[in-house]
N, C-alpha and C positions, 0 to 999 in steps of 0.2 A: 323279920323285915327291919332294914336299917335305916332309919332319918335321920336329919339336920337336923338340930334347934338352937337358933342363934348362933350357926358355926359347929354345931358340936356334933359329931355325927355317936349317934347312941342306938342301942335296940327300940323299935317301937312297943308299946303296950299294949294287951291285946284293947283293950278301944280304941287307941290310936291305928292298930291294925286294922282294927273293923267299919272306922269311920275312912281312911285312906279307900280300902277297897270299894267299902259304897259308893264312894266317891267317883273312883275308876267308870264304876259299872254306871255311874248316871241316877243312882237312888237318890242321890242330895241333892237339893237344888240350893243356889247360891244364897244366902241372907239378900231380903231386899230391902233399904232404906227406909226410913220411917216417912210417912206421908208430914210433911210441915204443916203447921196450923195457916199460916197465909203465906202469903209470897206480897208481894209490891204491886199499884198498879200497873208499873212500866214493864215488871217481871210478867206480869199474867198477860197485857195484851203483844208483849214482845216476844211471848211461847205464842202464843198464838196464830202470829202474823208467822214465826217459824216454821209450825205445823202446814202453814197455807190454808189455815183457819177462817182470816181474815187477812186482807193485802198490806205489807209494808208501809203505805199512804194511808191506810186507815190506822194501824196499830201507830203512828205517828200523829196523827189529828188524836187520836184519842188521848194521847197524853198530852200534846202540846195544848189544843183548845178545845178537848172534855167532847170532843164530837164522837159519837154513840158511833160504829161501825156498822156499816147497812143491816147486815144479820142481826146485829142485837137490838136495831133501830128495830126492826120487823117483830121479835121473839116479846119483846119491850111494849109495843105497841098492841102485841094479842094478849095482853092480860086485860080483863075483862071489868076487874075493881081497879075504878080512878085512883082510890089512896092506894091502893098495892102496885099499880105502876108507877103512880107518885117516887114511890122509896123504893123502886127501883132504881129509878133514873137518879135519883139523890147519890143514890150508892156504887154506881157505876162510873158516876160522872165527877162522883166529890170524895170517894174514899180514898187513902192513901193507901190502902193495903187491902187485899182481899182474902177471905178468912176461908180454908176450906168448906167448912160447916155452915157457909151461906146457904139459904134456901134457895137462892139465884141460881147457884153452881151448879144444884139439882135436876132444878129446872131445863136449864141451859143444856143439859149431859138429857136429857129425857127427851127434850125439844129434838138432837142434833141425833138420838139414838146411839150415845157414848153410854158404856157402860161407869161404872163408880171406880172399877180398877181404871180404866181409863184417865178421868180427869184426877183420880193420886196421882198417876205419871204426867199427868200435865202441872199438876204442883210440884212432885220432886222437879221436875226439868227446869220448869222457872226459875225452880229454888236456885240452880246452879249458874243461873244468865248474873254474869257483875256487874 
């Protein structure tokens, strides 16, 4: 079998052979990007309001004047320990960056019945919002 590489067209080798045909047949699946450790908070609630998560006027009050979006007002308000809602709302409302590995994002992904592959594609996507 004959490929390019960088212009050069050459015999393949047989794992080059053997990974092209895989390839072919659907055995490989593409690399997927690494999950980021946070995204921003104008990135997380502007995937959001993308997804139709939460509405464009909410993902906009949330960064302009820290206003909680009704769902997380709601998800925020059923936690049962005043200090654990407490620092929620701290960290919702005053972080600048949101860390995958919050115990919120858990929550929030358990609450909505999003699975964990899930909210990585909700971080890789933000990641890419400029």
């Amino acid at each position: 079998m004959r490929i390019s590489v960088n212009g050069i067209e050459r015999d393949a080798t047989p794992d080059e052979e053997a990974e092209i045909l895989a390839a072919r047949a659907g055995m490989i699946q593409p690399p997927i990007d690494p999950v980021p450790d946070e995204i921003s908070h104008r990135q997380f609630f502007q995937e959001l309001a993308n997804r139709e998560l939460i509405t464009r006027e909410e993902a906009l009050a949330a960064i302009t004047s820290k206003t909680l979006p009704a769902e997380f007002e709601a998800l925020v308000s059923a936690i049962l320990d005043e200090d654990i809602e407490w620092q929620a709302r701290m960290a919702l409302c005053g972080a600048t960056t949101f860390l995958r590995t919050n115990w919120f994002v858990d929550y929030f992904a358990a609450m909505k019945g999003f699975s964990s592959a899930y909210m990585d594609d909700v971080w890789r996507s933000a990641n890419l919002i400029t």
